[in-house]
PQR file of N, CA, C, O and H, with PARSE charges and radii, in Angstrom:
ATOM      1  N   UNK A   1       0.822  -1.200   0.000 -0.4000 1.5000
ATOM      2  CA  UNK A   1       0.000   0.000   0.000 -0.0000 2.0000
ATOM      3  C   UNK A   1       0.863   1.260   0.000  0.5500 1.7000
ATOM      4  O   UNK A   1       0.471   2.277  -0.571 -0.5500 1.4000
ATOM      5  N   UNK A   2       2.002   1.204   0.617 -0.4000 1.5000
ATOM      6  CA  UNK A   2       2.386   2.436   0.890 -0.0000 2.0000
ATOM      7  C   UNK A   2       3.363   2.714  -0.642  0.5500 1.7000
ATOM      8  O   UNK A   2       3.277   3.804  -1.207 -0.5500 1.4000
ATOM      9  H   UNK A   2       2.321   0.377   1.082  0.4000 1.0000
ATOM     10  N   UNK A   3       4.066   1.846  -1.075 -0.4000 1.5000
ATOM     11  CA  UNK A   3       4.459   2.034  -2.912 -0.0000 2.0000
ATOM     12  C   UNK A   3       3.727   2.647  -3.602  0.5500 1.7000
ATOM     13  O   UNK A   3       3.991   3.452  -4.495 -0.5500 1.4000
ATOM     14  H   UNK A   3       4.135   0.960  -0.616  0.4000 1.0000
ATOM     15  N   UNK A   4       2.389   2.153  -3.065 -0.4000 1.5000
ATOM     16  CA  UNK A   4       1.214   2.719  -4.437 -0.0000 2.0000
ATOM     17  C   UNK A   4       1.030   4.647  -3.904  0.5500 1.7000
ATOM     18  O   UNK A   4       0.903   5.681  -4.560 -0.5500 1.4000
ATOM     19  H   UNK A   4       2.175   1.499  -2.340  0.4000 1.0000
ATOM     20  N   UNK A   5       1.101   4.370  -2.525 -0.4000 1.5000
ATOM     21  CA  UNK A   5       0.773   6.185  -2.785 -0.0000 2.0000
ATOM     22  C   UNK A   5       2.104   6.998  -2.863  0.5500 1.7000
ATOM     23  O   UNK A   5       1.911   8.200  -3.047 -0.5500 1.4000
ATOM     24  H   UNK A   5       1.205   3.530  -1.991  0.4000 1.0000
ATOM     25  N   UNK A   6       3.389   6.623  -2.766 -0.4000 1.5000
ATOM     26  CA  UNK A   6       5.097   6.969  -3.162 -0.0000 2.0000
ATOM     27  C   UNK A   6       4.865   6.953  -4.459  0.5500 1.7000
ATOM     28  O   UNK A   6       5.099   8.044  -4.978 -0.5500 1.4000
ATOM     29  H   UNK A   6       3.546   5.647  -2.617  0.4000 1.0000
ATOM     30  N   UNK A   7       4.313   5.735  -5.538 -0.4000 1.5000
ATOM     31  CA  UNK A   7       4.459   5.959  -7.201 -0.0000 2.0000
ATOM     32  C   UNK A   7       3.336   7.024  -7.346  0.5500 1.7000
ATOM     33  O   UNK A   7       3.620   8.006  -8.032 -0.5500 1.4000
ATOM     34  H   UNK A   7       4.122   4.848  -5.117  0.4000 1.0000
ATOM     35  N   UNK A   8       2.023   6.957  -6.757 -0.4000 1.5000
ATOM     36  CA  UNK A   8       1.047   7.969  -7.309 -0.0000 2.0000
ATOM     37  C   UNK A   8       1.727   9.739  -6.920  0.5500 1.7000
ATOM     38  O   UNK A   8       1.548  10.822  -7.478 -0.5500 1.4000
ATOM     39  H   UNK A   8       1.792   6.160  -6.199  0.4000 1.0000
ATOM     40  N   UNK A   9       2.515   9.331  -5.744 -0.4000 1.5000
ATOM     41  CA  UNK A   9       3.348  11.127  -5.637 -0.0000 2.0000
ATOM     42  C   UNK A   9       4.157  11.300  -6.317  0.5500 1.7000
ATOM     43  O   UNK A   9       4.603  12.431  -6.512 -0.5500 1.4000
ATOM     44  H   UNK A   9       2.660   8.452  -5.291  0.4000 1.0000
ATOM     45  N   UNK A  10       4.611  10.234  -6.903 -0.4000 1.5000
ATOM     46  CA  UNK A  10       6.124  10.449  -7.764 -0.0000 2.0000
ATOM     47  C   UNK A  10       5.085  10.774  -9.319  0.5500 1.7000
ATOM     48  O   UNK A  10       5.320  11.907  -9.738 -0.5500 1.4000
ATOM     49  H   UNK A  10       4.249   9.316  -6.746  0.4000 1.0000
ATOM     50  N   UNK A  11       4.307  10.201  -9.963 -0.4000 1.5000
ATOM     51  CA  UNK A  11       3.383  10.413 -10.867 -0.0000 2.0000
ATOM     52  C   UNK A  11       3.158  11.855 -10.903  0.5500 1.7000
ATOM     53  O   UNK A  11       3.488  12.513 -11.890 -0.5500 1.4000
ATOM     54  H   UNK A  11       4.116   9.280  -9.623  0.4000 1.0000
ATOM     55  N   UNK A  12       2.571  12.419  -9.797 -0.4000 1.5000
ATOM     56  CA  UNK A  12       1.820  13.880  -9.202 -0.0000 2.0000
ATOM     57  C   UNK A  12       3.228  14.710  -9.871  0.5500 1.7000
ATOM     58  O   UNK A  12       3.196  15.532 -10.787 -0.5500 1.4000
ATOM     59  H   UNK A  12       2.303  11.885  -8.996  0.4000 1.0000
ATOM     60  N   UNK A  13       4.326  14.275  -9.195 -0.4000 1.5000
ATOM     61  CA  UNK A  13       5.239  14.822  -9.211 -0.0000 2.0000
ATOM     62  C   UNK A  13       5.773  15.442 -10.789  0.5500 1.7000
ATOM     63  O   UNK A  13       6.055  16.504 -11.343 -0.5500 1.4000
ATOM     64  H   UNK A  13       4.352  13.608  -8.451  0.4000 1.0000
ATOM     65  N   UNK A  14       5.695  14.140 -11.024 -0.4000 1.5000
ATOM     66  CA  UNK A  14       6.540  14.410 -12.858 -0.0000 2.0000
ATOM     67  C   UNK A  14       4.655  15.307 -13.650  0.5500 1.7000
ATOM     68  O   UNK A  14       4.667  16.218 -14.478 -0.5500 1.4000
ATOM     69  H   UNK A  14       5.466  13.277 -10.574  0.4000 1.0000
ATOM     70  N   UNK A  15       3.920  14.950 -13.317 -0.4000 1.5000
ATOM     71  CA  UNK A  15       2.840  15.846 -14.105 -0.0000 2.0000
ATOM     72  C   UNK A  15       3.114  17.049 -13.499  0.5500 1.7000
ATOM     73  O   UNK A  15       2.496  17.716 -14.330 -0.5500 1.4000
ATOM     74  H   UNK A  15       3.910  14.210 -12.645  0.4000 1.0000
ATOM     75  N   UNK A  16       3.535  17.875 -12.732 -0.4000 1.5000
ATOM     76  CA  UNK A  16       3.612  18.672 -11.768 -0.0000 2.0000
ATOM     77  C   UNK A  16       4.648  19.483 -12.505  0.5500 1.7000
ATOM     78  O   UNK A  16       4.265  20.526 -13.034 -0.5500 1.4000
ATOM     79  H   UNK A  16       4.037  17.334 -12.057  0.4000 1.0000
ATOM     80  N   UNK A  17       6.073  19.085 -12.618 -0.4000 1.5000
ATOM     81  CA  UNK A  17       7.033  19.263 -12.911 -0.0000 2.0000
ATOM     82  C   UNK A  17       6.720  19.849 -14.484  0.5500 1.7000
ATOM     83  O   UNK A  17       6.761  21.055 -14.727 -0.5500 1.4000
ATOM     84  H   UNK A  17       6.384  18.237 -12.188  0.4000 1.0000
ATOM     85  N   UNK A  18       6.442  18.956 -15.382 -0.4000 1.5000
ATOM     86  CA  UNK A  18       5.715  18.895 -16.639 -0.0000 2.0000
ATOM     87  C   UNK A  18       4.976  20.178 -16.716  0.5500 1.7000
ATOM     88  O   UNK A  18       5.112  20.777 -17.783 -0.5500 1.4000
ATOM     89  H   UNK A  18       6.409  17.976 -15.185  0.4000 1.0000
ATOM     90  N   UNK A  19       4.175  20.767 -15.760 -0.4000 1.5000
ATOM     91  CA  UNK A  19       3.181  21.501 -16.016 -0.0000 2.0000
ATOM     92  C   UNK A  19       4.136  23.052 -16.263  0.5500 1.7000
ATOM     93  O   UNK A  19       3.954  23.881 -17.155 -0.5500 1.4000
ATOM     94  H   UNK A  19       4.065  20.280 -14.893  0.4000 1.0000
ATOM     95  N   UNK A  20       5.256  23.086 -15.063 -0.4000 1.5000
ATOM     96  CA  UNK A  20       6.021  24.002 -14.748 -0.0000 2.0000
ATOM     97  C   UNK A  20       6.881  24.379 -15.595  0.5500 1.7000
ATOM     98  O   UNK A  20       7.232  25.530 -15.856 -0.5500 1.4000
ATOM     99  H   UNK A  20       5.404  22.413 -14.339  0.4000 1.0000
ATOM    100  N   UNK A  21       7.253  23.334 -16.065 -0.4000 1.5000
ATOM    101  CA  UNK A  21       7.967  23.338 -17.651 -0.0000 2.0000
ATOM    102  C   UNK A  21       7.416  23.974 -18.276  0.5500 1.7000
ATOM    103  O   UNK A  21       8.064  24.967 -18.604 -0.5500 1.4000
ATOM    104  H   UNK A  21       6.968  22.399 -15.853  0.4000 1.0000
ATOM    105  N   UNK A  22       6.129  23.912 -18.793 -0.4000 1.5000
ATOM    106  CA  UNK A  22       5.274  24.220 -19.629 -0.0000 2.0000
ATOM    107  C   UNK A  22       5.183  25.885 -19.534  0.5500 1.7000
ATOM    108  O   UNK A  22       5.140  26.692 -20.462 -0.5500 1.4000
ATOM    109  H   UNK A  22       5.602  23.105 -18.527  0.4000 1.0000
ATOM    110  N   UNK A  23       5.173  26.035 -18.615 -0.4000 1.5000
ATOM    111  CA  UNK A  23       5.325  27.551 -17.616 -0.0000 2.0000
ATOM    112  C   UNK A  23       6.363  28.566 -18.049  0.5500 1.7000
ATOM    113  O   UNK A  23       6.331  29.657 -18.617 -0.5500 1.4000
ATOM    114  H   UNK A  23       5.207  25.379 -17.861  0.4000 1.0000
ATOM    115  N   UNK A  24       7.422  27.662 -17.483 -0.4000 1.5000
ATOM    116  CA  UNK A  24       8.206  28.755 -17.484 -0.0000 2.0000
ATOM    117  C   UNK A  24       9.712  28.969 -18.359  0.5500 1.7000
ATOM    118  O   UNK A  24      10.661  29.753 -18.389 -0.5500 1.4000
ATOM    119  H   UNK A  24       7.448  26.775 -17.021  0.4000 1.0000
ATOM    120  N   UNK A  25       9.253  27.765 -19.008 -0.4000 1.5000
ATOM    121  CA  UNK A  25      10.169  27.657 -20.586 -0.0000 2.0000
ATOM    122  C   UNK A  25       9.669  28.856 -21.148  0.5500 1.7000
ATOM    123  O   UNK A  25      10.396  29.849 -21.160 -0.5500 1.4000
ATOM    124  H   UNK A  25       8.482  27.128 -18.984  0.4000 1.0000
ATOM    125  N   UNK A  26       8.491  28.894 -21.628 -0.4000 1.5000
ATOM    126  CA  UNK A  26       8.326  30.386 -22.662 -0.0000 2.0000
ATOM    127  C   UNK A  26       8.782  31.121 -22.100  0.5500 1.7000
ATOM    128  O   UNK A  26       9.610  31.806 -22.700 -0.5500 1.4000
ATOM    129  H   UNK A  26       7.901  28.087 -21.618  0.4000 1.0000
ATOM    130  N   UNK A  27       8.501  31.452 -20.481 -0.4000 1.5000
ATOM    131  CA  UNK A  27       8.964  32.256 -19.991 -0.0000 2.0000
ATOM    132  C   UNK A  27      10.256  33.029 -20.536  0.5500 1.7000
ATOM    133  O   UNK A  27      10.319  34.027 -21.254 -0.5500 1.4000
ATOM    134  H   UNK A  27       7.829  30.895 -19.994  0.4000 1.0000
ATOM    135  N   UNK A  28      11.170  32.320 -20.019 -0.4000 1.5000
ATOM    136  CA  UNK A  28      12.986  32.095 -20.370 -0.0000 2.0000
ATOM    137  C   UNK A  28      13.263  32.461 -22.035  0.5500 1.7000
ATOM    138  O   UNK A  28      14.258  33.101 -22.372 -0.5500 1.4000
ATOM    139  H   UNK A  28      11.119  31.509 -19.436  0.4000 1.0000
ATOM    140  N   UNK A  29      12.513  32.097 -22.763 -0.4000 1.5000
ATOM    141  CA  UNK A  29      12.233  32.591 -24.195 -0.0000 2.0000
ATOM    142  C   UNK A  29      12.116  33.736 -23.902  0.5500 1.7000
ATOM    143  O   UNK A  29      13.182  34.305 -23.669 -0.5500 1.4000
ATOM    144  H   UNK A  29      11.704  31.577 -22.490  0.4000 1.0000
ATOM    145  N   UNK A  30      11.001  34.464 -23.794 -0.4000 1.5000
ATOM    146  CA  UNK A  30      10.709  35.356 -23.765 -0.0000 2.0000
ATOM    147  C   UNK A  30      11.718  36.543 -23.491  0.5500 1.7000
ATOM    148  O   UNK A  30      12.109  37.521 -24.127 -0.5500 1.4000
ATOM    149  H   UNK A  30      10.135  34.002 -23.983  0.4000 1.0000
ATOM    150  N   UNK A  31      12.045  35.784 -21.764 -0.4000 1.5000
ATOM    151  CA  UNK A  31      13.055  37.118 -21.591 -0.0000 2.0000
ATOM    152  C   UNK A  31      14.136  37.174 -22.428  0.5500 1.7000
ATOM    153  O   UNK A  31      14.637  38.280 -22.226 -0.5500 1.4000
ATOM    154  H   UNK A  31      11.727  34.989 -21.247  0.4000 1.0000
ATOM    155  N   UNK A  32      14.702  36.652 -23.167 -0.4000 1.5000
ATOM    156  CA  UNK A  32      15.880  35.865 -23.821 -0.0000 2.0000
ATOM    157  C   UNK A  32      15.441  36.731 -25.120  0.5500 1.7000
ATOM    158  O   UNK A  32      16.231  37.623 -25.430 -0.5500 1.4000
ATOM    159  H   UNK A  32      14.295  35.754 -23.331  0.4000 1.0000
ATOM    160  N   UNK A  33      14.337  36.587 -25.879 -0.4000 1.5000
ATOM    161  CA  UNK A  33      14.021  37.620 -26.465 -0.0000 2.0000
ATOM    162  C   UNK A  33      14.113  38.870 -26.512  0.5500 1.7000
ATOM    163  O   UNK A  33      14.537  39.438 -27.519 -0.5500 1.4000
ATOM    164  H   UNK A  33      13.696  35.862 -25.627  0.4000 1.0000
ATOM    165  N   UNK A  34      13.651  39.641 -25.207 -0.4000 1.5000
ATOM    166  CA  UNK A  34      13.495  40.711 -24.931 -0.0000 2.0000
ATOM    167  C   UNK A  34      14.905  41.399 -24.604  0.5500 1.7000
ATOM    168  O   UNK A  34      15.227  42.554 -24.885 -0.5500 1.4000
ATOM    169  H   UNK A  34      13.307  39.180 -24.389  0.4000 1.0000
ATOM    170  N   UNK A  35      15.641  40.468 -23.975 -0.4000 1.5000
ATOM    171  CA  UNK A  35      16.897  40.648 -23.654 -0.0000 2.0000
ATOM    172  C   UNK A  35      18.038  41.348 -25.210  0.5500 1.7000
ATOM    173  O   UNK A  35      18.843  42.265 -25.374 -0.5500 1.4000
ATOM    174  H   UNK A  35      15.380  39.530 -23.747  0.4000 1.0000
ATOM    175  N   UNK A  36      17.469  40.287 -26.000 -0.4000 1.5000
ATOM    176  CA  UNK A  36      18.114  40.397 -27.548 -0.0000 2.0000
ATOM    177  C   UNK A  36      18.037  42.108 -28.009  0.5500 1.7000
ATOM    178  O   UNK A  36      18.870  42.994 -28.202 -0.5500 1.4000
ATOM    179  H   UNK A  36      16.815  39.541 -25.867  0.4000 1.0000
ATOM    180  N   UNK A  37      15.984  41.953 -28.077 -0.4000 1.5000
ATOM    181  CA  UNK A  37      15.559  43.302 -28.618 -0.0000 2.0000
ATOM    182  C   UNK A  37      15.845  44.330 -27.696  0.5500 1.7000
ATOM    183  O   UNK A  37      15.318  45.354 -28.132 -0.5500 1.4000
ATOM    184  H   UNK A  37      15.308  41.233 -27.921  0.4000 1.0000
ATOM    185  N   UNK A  38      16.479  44.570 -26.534 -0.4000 1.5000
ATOM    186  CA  UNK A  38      16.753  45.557 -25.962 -0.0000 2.0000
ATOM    187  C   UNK A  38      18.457  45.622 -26.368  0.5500 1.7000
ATOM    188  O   UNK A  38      18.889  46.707 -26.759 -0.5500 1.4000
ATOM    189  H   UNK A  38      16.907  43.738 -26.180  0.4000 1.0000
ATOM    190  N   UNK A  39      19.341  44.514 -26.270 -0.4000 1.5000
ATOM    191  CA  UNK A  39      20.827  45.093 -26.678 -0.0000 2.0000
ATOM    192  C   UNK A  39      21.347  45.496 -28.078  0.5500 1.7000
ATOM    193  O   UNK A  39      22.504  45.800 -28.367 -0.5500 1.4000
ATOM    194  H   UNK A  39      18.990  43.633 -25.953  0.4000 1.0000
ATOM    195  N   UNK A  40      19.822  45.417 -29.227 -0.4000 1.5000
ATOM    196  CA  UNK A  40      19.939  45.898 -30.280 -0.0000 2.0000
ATOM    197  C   UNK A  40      19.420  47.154 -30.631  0.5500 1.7000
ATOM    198  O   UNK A  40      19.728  48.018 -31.452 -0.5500 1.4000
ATOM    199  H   UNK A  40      18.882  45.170 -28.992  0.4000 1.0000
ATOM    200  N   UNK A  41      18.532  47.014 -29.766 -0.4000 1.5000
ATOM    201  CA  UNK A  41      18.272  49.132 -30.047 -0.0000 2.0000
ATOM    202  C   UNK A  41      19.006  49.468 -28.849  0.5500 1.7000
ATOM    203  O   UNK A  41      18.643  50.625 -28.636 -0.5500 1.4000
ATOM    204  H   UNK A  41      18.282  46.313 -29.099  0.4000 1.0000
ATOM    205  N   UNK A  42      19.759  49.173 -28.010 -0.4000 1.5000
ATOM    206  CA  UNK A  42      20.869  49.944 -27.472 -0.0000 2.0000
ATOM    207  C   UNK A  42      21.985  50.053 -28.710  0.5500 1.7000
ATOM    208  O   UNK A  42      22.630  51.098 -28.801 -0.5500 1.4000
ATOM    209  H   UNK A  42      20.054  48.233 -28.183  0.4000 1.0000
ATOM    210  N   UNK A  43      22.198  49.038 -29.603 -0.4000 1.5000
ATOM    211  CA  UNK A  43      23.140  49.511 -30.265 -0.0000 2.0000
ATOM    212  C   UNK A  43      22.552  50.481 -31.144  0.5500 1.7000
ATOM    213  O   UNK A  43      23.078  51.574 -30.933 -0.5500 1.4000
ATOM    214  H   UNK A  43      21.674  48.189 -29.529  0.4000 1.0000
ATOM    215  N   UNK A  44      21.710  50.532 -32.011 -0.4000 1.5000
ATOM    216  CA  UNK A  44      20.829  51.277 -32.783 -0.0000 2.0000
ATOM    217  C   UNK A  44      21.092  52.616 -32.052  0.5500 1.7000
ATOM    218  O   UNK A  44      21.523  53.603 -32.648 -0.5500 1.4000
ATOM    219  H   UNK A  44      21.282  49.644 -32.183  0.4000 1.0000
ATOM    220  N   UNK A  45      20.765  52.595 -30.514 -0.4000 1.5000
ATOM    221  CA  UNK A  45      20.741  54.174 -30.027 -0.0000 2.0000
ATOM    222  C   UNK A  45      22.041  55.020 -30.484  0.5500 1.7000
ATOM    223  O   UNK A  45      22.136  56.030 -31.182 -0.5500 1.4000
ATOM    224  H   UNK A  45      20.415  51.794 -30.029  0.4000 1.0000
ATOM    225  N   UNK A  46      23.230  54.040 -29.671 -0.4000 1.5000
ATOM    226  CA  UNK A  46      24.711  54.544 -29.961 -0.0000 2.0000
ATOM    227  C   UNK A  46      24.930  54.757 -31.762  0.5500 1.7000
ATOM    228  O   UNK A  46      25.475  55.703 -32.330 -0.5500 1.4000
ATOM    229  H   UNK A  46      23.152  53.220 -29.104  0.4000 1.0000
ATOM    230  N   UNK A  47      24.512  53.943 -32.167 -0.4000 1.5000
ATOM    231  CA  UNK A  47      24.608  54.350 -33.847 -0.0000 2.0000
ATOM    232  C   UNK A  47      23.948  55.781 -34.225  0.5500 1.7000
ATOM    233  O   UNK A  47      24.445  56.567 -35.033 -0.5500 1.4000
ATOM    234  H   UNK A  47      24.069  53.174 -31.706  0.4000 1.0000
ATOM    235  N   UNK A  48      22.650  56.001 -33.448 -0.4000 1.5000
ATOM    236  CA  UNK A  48      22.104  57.356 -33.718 -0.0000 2.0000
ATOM    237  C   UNK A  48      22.828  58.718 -33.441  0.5500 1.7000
ATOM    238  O   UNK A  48      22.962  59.743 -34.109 -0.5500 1.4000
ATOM    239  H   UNK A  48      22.247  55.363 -32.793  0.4000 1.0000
ATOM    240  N   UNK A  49      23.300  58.272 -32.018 -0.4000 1.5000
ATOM    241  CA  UNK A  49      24.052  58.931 -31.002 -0.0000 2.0000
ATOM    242  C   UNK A  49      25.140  59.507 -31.795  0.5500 1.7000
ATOM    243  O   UNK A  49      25.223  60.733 -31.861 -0.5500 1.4000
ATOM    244  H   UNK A  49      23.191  57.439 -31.475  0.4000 1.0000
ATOM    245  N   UNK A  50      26.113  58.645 -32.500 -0.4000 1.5000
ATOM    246  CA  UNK A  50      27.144  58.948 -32.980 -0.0000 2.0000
ATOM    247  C   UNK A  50      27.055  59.569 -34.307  0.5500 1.7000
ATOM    248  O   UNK A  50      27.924  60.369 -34.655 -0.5500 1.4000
ATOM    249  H   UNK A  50      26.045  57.649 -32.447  0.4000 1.0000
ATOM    250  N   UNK A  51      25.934  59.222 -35.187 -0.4000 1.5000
ATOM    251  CA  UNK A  51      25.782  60.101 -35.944 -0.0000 2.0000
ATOM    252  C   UNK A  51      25.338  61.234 -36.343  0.5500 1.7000
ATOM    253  O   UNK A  51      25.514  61.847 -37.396 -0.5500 1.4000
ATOM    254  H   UNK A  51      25.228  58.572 -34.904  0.4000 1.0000
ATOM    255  N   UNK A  52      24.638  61.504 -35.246 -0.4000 1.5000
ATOM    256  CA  UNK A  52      24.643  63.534 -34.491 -0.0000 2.0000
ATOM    257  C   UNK A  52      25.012  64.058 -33.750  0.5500 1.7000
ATOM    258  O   UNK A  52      24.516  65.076 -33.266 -0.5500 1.4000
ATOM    259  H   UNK A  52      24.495  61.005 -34.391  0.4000 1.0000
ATOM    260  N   UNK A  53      26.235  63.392 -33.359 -0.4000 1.5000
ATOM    261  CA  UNK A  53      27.197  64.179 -32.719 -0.0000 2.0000
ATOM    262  C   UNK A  53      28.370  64.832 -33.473  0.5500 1.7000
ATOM    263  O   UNK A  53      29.460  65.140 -32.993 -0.5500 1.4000
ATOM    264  H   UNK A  53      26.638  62.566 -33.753  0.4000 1.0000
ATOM    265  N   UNK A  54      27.929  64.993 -34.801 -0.4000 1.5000
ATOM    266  CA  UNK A  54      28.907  65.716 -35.610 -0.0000 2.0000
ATOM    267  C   UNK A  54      28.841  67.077 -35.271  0.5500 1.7000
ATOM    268  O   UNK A  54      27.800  67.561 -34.828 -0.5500 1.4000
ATOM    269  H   UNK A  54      27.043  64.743 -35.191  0.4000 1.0000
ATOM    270  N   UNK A  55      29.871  67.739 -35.441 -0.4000 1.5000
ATOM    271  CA  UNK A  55      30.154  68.892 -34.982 -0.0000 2.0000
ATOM    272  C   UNK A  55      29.362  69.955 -36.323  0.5500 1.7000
ATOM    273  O   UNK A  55      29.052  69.464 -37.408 -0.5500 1.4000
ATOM    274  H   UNK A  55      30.717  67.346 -35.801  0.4000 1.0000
ATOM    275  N   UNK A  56      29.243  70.727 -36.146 -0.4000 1.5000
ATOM    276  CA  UNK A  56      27.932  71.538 -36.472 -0.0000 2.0000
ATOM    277  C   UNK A  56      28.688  72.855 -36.394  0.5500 1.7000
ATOM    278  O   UNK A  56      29.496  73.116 -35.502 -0.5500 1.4000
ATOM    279  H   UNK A  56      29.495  71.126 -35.264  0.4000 1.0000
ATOM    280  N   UNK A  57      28.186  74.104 -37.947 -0.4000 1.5000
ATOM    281  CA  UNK A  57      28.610  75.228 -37.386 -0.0000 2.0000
ATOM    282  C   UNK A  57      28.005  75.909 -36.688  0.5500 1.7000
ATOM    283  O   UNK A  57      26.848  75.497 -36.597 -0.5500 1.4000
ATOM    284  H   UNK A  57      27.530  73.892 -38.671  0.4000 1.0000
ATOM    285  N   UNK A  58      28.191  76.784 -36.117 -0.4000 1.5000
ATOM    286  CA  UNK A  58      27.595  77.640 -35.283 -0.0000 2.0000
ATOM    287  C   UNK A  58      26.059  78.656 -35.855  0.5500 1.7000
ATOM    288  O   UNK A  58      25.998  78.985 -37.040 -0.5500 1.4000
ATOM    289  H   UNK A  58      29.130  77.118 -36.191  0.4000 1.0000
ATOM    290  N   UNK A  59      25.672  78.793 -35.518 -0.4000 1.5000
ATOM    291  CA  UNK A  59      24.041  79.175 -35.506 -0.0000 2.0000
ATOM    292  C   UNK A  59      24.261  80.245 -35.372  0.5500 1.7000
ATOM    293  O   UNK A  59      24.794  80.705 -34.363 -0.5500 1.4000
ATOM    294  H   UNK A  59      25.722  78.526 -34.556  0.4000 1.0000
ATOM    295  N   UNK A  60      23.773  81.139 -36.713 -0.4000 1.5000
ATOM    296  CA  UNK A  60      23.852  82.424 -36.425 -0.0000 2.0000
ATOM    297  C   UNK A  60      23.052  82.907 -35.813  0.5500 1.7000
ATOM    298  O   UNK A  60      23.316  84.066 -35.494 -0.5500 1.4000
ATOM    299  H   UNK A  60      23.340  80.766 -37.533  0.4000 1.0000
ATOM    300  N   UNK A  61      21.614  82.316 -35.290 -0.4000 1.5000
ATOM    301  CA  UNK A  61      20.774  82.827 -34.574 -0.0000 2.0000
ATOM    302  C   UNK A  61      21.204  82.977 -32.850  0.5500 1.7000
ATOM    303  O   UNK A  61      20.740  83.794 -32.055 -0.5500 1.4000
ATOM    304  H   UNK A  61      21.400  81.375 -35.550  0.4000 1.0000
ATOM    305  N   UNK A  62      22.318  81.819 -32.568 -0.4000 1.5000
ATOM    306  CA  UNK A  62      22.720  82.136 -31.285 -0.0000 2.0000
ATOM    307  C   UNK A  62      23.468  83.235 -30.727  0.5500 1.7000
ATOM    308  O   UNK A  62      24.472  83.470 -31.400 -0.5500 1.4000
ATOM    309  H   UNK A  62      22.695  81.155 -33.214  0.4000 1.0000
ATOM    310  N   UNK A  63      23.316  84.025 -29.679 -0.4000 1.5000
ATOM    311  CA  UNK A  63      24.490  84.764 -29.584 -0.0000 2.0000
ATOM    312  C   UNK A  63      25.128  84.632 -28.313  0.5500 1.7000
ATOM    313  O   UNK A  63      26.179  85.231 -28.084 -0.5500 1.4000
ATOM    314  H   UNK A  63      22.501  83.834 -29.132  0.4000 1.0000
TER
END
């Protein structure tokens, strides 16, 4: 008797486990994704960044 309710927890267990998987795999995708699309428009930014930071003449409207 007592095997049968150890295999039915160990059963519980792996459906359990299974479910969590199911969970939090996309999860991990996801951020893994997001992770990607954020260190590419950081580079994108610095690419912007650097290409208006050219030096510029002076504005005759300033004084």
């Amino acid at each position: 008797m007592f095997y049968g309710v150890c295999g039915e927890h160990e059963k519980n267990k792996e459906a359990f486990q299974m479910k969590l998987d199911g969970v939090y795999y996309p999860l991990n995708d996801s951020i893994s994704w997001l992770t990607t699309c954020m260190e590419e428009m950081n580079q994108d930014i610095a690419r912007i960044q650097h290409a208006t930071d050219v030096p510029r003449p002076p504005s005759i409207d300033r004084r």
